[in-house]
C-alpha positions in Angstrom: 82.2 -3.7 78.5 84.1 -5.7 81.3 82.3 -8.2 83.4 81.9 -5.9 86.3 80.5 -3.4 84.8 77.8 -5.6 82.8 77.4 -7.6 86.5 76.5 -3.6 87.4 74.5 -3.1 84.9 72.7 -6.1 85.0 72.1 -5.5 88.9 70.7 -1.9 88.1 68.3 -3.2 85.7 67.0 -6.2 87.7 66.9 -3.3 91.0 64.2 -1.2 89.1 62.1 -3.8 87.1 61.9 -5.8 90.5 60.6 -2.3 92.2 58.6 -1.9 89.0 56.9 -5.4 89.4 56.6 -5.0 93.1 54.8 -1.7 92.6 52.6 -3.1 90.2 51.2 -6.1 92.4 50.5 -3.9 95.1 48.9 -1.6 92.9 46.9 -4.7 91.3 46.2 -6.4 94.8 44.9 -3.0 96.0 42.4 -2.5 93.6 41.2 -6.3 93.5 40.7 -5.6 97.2 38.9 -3.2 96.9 36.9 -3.6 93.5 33.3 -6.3 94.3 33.2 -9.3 93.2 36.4 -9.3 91.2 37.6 -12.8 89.6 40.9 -11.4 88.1 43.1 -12.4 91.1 43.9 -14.7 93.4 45.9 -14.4 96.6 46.7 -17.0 99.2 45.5 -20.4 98.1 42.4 -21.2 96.1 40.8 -23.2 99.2 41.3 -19.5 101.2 38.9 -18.1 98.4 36.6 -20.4 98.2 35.7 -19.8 101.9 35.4 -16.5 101.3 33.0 -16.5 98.8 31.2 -19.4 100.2 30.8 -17.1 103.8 32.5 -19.3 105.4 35.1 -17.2 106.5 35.1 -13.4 107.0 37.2 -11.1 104.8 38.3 -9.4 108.2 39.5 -13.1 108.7 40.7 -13.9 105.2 42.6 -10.3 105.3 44.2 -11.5 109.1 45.2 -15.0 106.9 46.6 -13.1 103.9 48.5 -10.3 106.1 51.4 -12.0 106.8 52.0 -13.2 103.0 51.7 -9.7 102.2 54.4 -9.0 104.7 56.8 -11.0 103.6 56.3 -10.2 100.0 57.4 -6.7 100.6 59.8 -7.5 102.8 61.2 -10.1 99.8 61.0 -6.9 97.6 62.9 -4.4 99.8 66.0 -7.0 100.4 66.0 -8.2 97.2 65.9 -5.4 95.5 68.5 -3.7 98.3 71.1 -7.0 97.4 70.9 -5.8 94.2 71.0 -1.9 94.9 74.6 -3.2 96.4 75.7 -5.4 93.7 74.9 -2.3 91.1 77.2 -0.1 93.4 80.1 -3.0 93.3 79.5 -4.4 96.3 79.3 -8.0 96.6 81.0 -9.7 98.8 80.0 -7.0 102.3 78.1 -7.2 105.3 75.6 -5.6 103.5 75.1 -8.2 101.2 75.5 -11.1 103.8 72.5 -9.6 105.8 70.4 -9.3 102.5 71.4 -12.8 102.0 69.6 -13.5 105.7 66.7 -11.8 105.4 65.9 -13.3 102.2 66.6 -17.0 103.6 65.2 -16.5 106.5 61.8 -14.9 104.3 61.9 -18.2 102.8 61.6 -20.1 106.0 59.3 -17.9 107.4 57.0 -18.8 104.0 57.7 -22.4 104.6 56.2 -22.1 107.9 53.2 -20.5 107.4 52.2 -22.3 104.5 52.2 -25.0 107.4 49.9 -23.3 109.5 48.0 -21.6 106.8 45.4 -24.9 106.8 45.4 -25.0 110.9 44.5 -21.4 110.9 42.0 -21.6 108.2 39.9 -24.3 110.1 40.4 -22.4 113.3 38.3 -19.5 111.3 36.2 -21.3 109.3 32.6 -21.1 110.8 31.7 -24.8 111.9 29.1 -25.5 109.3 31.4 -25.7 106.6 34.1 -27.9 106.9 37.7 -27.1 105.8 40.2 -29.5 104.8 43.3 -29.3 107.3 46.1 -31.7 105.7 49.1 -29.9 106.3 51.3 -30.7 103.5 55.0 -30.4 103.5 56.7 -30.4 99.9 60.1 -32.1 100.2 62.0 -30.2 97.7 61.3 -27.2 99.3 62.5 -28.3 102.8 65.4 -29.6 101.4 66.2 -26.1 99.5 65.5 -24.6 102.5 68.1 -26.4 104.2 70.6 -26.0 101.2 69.9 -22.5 101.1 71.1 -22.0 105.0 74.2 -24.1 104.6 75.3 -21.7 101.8 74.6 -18.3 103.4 76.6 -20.0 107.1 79.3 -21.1 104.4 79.2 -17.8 103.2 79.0 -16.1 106.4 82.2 -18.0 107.3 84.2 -17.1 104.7 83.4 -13.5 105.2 84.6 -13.5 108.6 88.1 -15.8 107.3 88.5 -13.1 105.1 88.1 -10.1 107.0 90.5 -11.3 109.4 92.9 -12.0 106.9 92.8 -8.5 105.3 93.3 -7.5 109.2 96.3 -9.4 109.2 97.6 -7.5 106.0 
């Protein structure tokens, strides 16, 4: 088998167990949502559910919180598993890919941040008889991946457009 091919096939099979393992979570968050008093799973952070089962926050609220997390999971899923629907078809180094490449940076950042204001928010809900610790913590590593991880794609955004307008040229 040559290296593109197994690069295909390897992109085809990581494209349908990702969809497979998205599928399942949202199946399995689903029913945890809406089974009483289930233990099995944790979403958000643990301090999120202790609020909720202490009543100190509503699950209208805690749903509000977990919304956006839930958001960008799926759309994690759809333009990863899209980046790989286009590596599987041979397509690697398009326009396609480079805005797949975006999203899921810019997904990333977008988690960053509201993992920031996820303790700001959850104070702002909380009811005032029960406290809720607001240290916003900011994990270095993460930032400075962050910040790797935009160089590359605006690297690789720049090359793109060098090459295209060599091929032009041709």
């Amino acid at each position: 088998m040559k290296p593109l091919d197994r690069i295909r096939t390897v992109s085809r099979v990581f494209r349908y167990l990702l969809i497979g393992t998205g599928t399942v979570i949202v199946i399995a968050v689903g029913v945890a949502l809406l089974a009483a008093g289930q233990e099995w799973l944790s979403i958000g952070n643990e301090q999120l559910a202790s609020l909720l089962q202490s009543g100190a926050i509503s699950g209208t609220a805690a749903a509000a919180l977990l919304a956006p997390v839930g958001l960008i999971f799926l759309l994690g899923i759809y333009w990863l598993q899209r980046l790989f629907g286009a590596y599987a078809a041979g397509r690697f180094f398009t326009d396609e890919s480079m805005a797949c490449y975006l999203w899921l940076v810019w997904l990333k950042v977008a988690s960053f941040a509201y993992q920031l204001v996820l303790p700001l928010l959850l104070n702002w809900l909380a009811t005032p008889a029960s406290p809720v610790d607001t240290d916003v913590i900011i994990d270095i590593s993460t930032l400075v991946e962050l910040m790797v991880l935009l160089l590359i794609v605006h690297i690789l955004r720049e090359a793109q457009r060098i090459n295209d307008e060599n091929e032009s040229f041709v």
